[in-house]
C-alpha positions as CSV (number, residue, x, y, z in Angstrom):
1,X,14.9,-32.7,14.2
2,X,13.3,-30.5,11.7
3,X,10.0,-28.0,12.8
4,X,6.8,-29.0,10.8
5,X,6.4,-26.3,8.3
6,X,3.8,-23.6,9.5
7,X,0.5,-24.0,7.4
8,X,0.2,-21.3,5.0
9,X,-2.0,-18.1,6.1
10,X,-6.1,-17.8,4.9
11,X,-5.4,-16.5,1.8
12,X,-1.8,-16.3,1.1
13,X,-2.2,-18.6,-2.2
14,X,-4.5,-16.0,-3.5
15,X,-2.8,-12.8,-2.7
16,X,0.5,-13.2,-5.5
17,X,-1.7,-13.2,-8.4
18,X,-3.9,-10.4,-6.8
19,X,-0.9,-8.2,-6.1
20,X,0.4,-8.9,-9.6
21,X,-2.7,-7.0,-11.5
22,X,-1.9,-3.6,-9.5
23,X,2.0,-4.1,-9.9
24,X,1.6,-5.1,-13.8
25,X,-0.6,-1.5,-14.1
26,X,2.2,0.4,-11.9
27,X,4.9,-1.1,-14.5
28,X,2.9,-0.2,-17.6
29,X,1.7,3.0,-16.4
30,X,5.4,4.0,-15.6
31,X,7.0,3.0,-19.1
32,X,4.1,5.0,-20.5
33,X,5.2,8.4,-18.6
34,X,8.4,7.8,-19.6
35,X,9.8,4.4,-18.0
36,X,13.4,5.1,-15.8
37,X,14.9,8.3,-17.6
38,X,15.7,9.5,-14.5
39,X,15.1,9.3,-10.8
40,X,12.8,13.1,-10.7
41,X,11.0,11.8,-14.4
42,X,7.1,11.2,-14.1
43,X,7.4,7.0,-14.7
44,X,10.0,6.1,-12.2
45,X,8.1,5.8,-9.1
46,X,5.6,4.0,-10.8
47,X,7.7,1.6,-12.6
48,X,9.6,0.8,-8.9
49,X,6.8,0.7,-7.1
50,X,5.5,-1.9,-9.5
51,X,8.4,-4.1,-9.6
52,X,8.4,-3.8,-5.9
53,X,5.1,-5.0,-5.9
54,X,5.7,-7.7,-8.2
55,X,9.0,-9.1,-6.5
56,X,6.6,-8.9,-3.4
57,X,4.1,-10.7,-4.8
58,X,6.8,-13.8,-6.2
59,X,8.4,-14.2,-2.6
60,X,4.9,-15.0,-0.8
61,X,3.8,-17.2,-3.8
62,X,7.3,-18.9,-3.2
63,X,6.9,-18.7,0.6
64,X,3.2,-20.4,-0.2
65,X,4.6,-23.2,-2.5
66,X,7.1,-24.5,0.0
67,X,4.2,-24.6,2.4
68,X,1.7,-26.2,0.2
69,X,1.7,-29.5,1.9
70,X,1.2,-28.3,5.5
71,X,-2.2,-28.1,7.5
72,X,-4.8,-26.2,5.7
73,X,-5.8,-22.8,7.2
74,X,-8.7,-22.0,9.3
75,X,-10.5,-19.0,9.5
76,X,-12.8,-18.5,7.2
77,X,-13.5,-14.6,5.6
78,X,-12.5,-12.8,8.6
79,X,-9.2,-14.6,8.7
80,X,-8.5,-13.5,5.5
81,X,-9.8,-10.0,5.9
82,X,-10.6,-8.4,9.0
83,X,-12.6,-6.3,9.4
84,X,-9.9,-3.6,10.5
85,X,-8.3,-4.2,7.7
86,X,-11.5,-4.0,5.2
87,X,-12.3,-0.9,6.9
88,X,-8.6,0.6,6.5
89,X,-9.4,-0.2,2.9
90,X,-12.5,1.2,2.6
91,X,-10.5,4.9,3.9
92,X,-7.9,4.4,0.9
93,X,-10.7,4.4,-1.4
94,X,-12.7,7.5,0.4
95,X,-9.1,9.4,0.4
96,X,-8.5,8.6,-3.2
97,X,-12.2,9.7,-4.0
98,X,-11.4,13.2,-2.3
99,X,-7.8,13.9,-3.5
100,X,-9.8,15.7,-6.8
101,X,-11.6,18.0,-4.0
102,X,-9.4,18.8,-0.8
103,X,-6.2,18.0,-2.5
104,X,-3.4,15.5,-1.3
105,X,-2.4,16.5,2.0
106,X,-5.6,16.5,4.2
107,X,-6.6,13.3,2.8
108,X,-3.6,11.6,3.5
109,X,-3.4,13.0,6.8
110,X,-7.2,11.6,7.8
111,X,-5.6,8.2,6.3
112,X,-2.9,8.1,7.9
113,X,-4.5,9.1,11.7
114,X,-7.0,6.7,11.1
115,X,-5.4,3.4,10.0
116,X,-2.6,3.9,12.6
117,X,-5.3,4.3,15.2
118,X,-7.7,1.4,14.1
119,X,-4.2,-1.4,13.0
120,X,-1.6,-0.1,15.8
121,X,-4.2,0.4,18.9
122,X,-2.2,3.0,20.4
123,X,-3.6,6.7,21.3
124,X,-5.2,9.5,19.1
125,X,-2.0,11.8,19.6
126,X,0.7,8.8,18.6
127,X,-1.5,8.6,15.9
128,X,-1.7,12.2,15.0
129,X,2.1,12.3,15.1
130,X,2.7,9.5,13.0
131,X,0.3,11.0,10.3
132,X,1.4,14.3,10.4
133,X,5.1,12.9,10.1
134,X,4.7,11.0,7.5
135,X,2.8,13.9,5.0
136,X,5.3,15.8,6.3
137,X,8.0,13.2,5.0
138,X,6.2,12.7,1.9
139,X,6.0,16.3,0.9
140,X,9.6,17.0,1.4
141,X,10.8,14.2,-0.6
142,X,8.2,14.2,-3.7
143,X,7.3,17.7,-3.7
144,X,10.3,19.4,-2.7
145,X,13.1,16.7,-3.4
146,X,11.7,15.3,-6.6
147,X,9.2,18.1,-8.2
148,X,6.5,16.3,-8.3
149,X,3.0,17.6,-8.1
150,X,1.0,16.5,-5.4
151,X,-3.2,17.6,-5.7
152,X,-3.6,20.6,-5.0
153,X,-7.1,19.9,-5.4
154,X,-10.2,22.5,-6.0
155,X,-10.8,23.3,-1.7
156,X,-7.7,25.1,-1.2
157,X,-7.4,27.4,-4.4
């Protein structure tokens, strides 16, 4: 006896089209610098962070076809955003507005400690860990692994 397929989630019809804009800019933006020349050159993260984006993107819109016939959704806006997650967003786009003035590494960090503490729940130092961990992690491998230039930004000159 075969399981009813699970209807599909608020908004998963909508989000392959929405994540193929960004990853079709990350592709284009990483052939312009350069495309694949090399794993270090200034288009390959781009470019595979694109098509990881866009492979992304084609598995839920097949994981939302196979499930087109099942039980519609329920939920409304908040199912499809909560507010957690709108206000996790919200921090991307105040980090990415203050890269240009503190530079990469602050701003990350206050991302990072705040979107693990308002999406996992768990304490202020578990979150202070994971965050500092993670820059940590990230500035080894970009900035010391593959040369890359993270923002210095005009704060800490």
């Amino acid at each position: 006896m075969t399981t009813p397929a699970r209807p599909p989630a608020p908004g998963e019809g909508l989000l392959p089209p929405l994540l193929l804009v960004p990853a079709a800019a990350a592709i284009a933006e990483g052939v312009r610098l350069d495309g694949l020349v090399s794993p270090s050159s200034p288009g390959a993260f781009p470019l595979i962070a694109g098509a990881v984006m866009a492979g992304s993107a084609a598995a839920i819109g097949a994981r939302a076809w196979r499930r087109r016939g099942a039980a519609r959704p329920v939920g409304g806006l908040a199912a499809l955003l909560p507010s957690r997650v709108a206000l996790v967003g919200g921090l991307f786009l105040a980090a990415l507005a203050a890269m240009p003035w503190a530079g990469f590494h602050l701003p990350a960090f206050l991302l990072l400690l705040l979107s693990v503490r308002l999406l996992s729940g768990r304490g202020w130092l578990r979150a202070a860990l994971v965050a500092a961990a993670s820059v940590a992690a990230i500035h080894l491998v970009f900035r010391i692994g593959f040369s890359v230039l993270l923002p210095a930004g005009v704060l800490f000159r």
